[in-house]
Structure formats: structure tokens, C-alpha cells
C-alpha positions as CSV (number, residue, x, y, z in Angstrom):
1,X,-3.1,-2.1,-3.9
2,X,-1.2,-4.1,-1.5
3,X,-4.1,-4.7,2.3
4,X,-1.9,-6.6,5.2
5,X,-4.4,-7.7,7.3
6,X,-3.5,-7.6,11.1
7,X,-5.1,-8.9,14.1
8,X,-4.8,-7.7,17.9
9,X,-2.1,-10.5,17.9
10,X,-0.4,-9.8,15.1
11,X,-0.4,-6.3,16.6
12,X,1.9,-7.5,19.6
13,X,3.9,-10.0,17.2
14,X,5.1,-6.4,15.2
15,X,8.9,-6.4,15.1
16,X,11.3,-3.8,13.6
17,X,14.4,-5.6,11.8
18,X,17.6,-4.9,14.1
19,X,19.7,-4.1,10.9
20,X,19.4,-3.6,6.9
21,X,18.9,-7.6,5.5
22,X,22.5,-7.6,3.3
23,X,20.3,-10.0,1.0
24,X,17.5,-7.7,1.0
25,X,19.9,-4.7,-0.2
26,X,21.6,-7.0,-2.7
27,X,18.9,-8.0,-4.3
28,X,17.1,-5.0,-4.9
29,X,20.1,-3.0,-5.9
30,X,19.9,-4.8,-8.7
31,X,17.1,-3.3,-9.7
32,X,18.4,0.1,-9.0
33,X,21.5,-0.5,-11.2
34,X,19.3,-1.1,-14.6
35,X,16.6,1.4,-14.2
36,X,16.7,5.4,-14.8
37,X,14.5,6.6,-11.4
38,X,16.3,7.6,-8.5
39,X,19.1,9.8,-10.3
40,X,19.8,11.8,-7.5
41,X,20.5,9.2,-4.4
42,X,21.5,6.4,-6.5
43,X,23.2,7.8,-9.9
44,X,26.4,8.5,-8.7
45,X,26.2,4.6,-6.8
46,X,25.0,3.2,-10.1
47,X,27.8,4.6,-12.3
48,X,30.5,3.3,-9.1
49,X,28.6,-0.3,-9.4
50,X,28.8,-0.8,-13.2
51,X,32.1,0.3,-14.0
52,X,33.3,-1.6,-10.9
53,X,31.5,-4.9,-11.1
54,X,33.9,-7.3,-13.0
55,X,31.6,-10.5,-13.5
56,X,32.1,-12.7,-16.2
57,X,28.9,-12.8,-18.9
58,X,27.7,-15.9,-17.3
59,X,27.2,-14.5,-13.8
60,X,25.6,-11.5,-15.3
61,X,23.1,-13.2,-17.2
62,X,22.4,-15.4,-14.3
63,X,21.8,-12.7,-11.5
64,X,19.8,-10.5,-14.5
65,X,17.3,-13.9,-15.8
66,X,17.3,-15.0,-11.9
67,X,16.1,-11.2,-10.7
68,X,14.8,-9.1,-13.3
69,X,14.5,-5.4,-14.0
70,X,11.4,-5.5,-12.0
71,X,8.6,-7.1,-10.4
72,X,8.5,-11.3,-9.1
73,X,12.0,-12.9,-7.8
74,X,11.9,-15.8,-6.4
75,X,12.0,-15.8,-2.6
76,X,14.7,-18.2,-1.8
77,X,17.3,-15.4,-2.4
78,X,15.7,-13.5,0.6
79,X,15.2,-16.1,3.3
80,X,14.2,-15.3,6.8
81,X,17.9,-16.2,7.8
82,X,18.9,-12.8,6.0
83,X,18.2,-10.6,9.3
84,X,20.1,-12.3,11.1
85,X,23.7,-11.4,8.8
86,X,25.2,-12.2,5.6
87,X,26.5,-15.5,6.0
88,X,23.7,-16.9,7.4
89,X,21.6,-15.8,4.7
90,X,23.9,-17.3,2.1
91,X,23.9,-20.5,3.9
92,X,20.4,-20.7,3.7
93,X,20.4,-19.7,0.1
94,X,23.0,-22.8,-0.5
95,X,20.5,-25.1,1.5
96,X,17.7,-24.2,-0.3
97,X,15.9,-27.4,-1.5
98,X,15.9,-28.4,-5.1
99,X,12.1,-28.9,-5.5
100,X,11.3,-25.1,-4.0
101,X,14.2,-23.9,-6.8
102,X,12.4,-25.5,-9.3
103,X,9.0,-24.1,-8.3
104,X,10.1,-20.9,-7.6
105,X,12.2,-20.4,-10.9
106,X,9.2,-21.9,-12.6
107,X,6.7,-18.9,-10.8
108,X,9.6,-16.8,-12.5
109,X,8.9,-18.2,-15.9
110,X,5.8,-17.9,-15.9
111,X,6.1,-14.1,-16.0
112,X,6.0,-11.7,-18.8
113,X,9.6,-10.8,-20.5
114,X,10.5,-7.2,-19.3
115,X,10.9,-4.2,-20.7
116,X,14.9,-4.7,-21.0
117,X,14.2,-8.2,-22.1
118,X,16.2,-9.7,-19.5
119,X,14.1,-12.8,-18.6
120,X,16.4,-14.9,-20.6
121,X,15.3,-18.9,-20.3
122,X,16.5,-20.4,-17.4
123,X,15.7,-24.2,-19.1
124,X,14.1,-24.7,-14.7
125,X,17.7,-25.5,-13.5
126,X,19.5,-23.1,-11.8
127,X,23.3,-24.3,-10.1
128,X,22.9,-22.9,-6.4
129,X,26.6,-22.9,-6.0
130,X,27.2,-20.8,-9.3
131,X,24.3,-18.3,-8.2
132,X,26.0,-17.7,-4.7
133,X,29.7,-17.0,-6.4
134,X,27.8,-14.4,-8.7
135,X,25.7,-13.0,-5.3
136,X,28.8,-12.3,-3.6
137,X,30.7,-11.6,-6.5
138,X,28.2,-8.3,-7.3
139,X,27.7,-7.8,-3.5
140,X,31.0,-7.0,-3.0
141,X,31.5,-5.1,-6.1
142,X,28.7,-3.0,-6.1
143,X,26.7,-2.9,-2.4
144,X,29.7,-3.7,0.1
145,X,31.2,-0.3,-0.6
146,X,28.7,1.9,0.6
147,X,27.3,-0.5,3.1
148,X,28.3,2.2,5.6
149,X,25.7,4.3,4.5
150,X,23.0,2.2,4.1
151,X,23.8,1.2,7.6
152,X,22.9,4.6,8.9
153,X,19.9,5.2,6.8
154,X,18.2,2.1,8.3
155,X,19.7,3.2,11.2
156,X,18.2,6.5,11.1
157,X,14.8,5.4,10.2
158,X,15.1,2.4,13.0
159,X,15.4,5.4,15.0
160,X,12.4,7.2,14.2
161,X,10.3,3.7,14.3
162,X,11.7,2.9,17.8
163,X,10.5,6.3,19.4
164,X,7.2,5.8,17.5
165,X,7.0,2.6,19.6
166,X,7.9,4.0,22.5
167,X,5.5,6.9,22.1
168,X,2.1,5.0,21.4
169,X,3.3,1.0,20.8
170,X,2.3,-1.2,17.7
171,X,-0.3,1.4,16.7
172,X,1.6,4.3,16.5
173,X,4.6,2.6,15.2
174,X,2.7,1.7,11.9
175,X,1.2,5.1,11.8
176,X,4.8,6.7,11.4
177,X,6.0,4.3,8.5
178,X,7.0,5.8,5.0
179,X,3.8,7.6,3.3
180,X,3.8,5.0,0.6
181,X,2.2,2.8,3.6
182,X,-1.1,4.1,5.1
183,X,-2.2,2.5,8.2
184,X,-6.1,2.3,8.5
185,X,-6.6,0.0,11.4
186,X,-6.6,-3.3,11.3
187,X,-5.0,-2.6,7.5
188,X,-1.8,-1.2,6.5
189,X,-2.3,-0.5,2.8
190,X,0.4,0.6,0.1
191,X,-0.2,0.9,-3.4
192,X,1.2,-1.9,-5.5
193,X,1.9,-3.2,-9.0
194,X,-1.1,-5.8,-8.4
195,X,-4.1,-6.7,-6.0
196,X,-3.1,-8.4,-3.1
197,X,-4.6,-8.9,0.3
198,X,-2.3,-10.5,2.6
199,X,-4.2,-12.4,6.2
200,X,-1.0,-12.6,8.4
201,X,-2.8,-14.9,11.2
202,X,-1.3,-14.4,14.7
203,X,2.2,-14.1,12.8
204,X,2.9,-11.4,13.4
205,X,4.6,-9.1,10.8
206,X,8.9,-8.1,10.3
207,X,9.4,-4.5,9.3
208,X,12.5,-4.6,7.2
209,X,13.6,-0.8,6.5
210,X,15.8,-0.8,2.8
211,X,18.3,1.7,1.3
212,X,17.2,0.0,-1.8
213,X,13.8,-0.2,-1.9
214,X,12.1,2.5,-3.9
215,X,8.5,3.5,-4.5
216,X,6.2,0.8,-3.7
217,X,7.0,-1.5,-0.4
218,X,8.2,-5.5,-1.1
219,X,6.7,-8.5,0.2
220,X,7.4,-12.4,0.2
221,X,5.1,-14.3,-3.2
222,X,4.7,-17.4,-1.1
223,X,2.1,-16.3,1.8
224,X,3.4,-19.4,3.5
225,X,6.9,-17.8,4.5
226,X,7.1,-15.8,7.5
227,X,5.6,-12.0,6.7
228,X,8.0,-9.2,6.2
229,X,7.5,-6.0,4.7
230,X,10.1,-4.2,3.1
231,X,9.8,-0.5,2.7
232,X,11.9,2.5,1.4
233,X,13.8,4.4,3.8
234,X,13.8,8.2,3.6
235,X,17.2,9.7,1.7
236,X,19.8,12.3,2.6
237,X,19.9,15.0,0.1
238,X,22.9,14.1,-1.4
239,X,22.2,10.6,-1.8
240,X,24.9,8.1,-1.3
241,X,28.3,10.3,0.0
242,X,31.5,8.4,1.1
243,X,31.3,9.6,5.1
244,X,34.5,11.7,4.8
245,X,36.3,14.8,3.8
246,X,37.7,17.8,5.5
247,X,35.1,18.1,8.2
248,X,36.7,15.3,9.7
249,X,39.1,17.5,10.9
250,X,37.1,19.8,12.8
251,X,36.4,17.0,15.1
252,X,38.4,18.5,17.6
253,X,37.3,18.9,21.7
254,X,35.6,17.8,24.7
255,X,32.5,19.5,23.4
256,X,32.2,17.7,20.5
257,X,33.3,14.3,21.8
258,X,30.5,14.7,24.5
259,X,27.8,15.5,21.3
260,X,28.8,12.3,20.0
261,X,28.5,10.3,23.0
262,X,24.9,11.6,23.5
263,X,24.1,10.6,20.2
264,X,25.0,7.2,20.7
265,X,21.8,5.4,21.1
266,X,19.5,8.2,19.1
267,X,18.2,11.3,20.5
268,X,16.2,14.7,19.5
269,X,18.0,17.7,19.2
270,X,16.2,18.9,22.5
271,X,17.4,15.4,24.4
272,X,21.0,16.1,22.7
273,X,21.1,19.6,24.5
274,X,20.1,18.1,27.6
275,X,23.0,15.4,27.6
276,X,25.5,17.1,26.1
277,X,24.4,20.5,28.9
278,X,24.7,22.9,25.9
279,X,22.0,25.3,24.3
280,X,19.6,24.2,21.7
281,X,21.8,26.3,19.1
282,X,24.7,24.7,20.2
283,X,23.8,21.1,20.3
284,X,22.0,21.4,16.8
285,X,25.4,23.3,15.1
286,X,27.5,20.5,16.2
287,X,25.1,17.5,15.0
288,X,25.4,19.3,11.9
289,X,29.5,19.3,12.1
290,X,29.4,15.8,12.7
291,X,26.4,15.2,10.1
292,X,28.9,16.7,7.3
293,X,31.9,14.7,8.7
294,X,29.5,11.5,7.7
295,X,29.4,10.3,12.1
296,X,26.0,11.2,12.4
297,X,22.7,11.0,10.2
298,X,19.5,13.2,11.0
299,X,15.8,12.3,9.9
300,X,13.0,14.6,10.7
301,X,10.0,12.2,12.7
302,X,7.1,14.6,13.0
303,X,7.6,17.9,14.1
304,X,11.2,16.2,15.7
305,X,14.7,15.8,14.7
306,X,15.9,12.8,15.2
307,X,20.0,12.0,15.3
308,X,21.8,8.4,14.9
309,X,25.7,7.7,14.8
310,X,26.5,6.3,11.2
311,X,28.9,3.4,11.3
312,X,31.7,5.6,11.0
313,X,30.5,7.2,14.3
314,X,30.0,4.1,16.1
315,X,33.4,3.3,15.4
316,X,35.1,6.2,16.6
317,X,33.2,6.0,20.0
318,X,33.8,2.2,20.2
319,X,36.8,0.9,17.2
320,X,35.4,-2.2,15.1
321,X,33.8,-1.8,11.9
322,X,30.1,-2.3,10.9
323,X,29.4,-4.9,7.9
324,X,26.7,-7.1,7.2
């Protein structure tokens, strides 16, 4: 059982990550990639990332002793730095100091081999240049190409956290989260692999929502670092789909470009009507064209129905591209 402990001002020091943490993603999707759960949103990624990632043995057996199939990593390869982009996170990686590297990997050793018997010996040196190549190496084999749709799930679920805020503030916000967190004020509890009770302190407290997190929520070993809480986002039926296909074609008229525009910073199907000046039926029939053309991603919040552009969507309102 994983108990954060909050006070009233950690309450007010609450923030909800402004985009998925590419470091974050990275590292967990390694741990997607060597178990069996999660067939149906992932199994068609997994299959994508082995055959694609090319590494050489070396980098494999790094990235596999340095993360293993489950449980303690250290926390240098997730440093605060991560939410604000990619390269700052890698810079931060590369600047780690050598004495945290040494304590952390030695944390590491300290754990029991897992079930794949991946925790191979890492003799307490690890090359930081050497674990960067083979970071970015696998990111952009296996995680860059469907960064797109883990953009819009965290999106989508940013969505539903930011009108919980709106709604009823801190409170409410951590009321909403995934049902693997249970807030119980002034403790949001989870179930976890171990016993843990975590005082955050007047720190406050960064929600980080994942594509790659499954199951249980993640948190920092070292209660030193600055608190986040990575959680599972909620999954499109069909798991991880490319955004396109013949539906893009449909995408024809003023009707449906004015849809899209009123999508553009979230809205319910009701506010979509509204915006868009079309009936109920109407507005929902055409977020559900543009949900199958991969522009826009839907998540049910209560009893509402919440829609967000995907990067793909954003693009076509505004041109550039989304990437970490």
C-alpha cells in the first residue's frame, strides 16, 4: 500500500504535468516490452518495438540490468528536468553526478534477480555517455513512433483532470484520478508492491499522467527528490492505432472544420454543440468522424464526455508537429 501524505499546503502546491515526461514513457515502456499483461493496448506496439529496435547486445543488456522487468530503477533516468522536454531530461541524465550513479546502481544491486533474470552485474560502474546512446537509441526505435498517441491520451486524461480542477479545485482534482488511486483526505492511497508512506511537506505534489504506466501508480525511491506521482492513463479500445486511414477523407466542410475548432482546448459534447451551433446528435456524430480519423480522442469524466484534439488534430488546425 502506497499513503502520500498531504497537507493544506501541499494541497495548493498540486500541479498537473503540462505533457507526457518522454523519460517517463521511455522508461517504462521498457517494461511493457518484456512482460505478457496488457495484450490488447500494447501487443501490437510490443511486436512493432522488438522487431524494430536494432541495438547492439551491449546496449540491450545495459538498458535491461539498468531498468529491469519490474520493480526499483534508479531515479537518475527520470529527473525532474524530464517535464520540461526530451533534451532537457537527457542533459540532466548526462550531468548526473558520479557518487548518486554509484549509490543509486548500488540500491539497484541490492535487489532480488527477477523473474527473466535480467539483473545481470553491473560491477557499480555504469558509462553515462554509453547509457544515453542506448536511451535514445530504443526511444527512437520503439516509443518515438507512436508518440502521437501517447500525446493524446495524456492529453485526454489532462483534460478530464483540468475540468475536475476547475469544478471543485485540489480536492476534487484528486478525487477524479485513475481508480487504482483512492483519495481519502489528507491521503491519496494506491495499492503497491510494498509499504510505503510518503510525508510530502509543503512540496507539494506533480501528477505525471503515463501511456505507459500500468496497474499500480510510480513514485521517486529517494523521498528527497521532488514528489511526482506517475499514474496509468485510461486506453482507447483499440489500444495503440496509427491516427490514419480512410476516414481522413471524410474530413470535408465547414461543418466539420468548425467541430474541430471547438474542440481545440477540450470540451463536452454539450459545450461542442454549443460552439460548433449544431444539435447534440450532430455535434457527437462528428467527434466520432474525427475520433476514427485519429484528430480527436474522447474519455468519459463522470457522467461527461470529454473531447481533446490528438497531435494530428492540433496540426491540422495550427501545422507543426508535436514531439517530446
Amino acid at each position: 500500500m502506497l499513503r502520500i501524505h498531504f497537507t493544506g499546503e501541499d494541497l495548493a502546491r498540486v500541479r498537473l504535468a503540462a505533457r507526457p515526461d518522454a523519460l517517463w514513457e521511455t522508461v517504462l515502456s521498457l517494461h511493457r516490452l518484456r512482460d505478457r499483461r496488457g495484450g490488447r493496448v500494447y501487443g501490437e506496439w510490443r511486436d512493432r518495438a522488438r522487431a524494430g529496435w536494432a541495438a547492439s547486445g551491449r546496449q540491450r543488456r545495459l538498458l535491461r540490468s539498468v531498468v529491469p522487468t519490474r520493480g526499483y530503477f534508479p531515479d537518475f533516468l527520470t529527473p525532474e528536468e524530464g517535464a520540461a522536454g526530451w533534451e532537457e531530461g537527457l542533459e540532466a541524465v548526462r550531468g548526473t553526478p558520479e557518487e548518486r550513479v554509484r549509490a543509486e546502481l548500488a540500491v539497484l544491486e541490492g535487489e532480488e534477480p527477477t523473474a527473466g533474470g535480467e539483473a545481470a552485474p553491473l560491477g557499480g560502474e555504469v558509462e553515462l555517455g554509453g547509457l544515453v546512446d542506448a536511451l535514445v537509441g530504443y526511444h527512437r526505435a520503439a516509443v518515438a513512433p507512436v508518440w502521437p498517441h501517447v500525446h493524446a491520451r495524456v492529453e485526454a486524461d489532462r483534460a478530464a483532470r483540468g475540468r475536475a480542477l476547475l469544478d471543485g479545485g485540489a480536492d476534487a482534482l484528486l478525487a477524479s484520478l485513475p481508480p487504482v488511486l483512492r483519495w481519502r483526505s489528507p491521503v491519496l492511497e494506491a495499492d503497491y508492491p510494498v509499504e510505503r508512506d510518503v510525508w510530502l511537506e509543503g512540496r507539494g505534489l506533480r501528477l505525471q499522467p503515463s501511456f505507459f504506466c500500468q496497474g499500480a501508480p510510480v513514485m521517486l525511491y529517494d523521498p528527497g527528490l521532488p514528489p511526482v506521482l506517475v499514474y496509468p492513463v485510461a486506453h482507447a479500445p483499440a489500444g495503440v492505432r496509427r491516427g490514419e486511414g480512410p476516414s481522413l477523407g471524410r474530413l470535408v466542410g465547414h461543418t466539420r472544420s468548425a467541430v474541430l475548432r471547438a474542440i481545440d482546448h477540450g470540451c463536452t459534447t454539450s459545450e461542442l454543440a454549443r460552439r460548433a451551433g449544431v444539435s447534440m446528435a450532430s455535434a457527437s456524430q462528428h467527434a466520432g468522424v474525427l475520433r476514427e480519423a485519429g484528430l480527436v480522442v474522447t474519455l468519459r469524466h463522470g457522467s461527461a464526455v470529454l473531447h481533446s484534439l490528438t497531435p494530428l488534430g492540433v496540426a491540422l488546425l495550427r501545422g507543426g508537429a508535436v514531439y517530446p
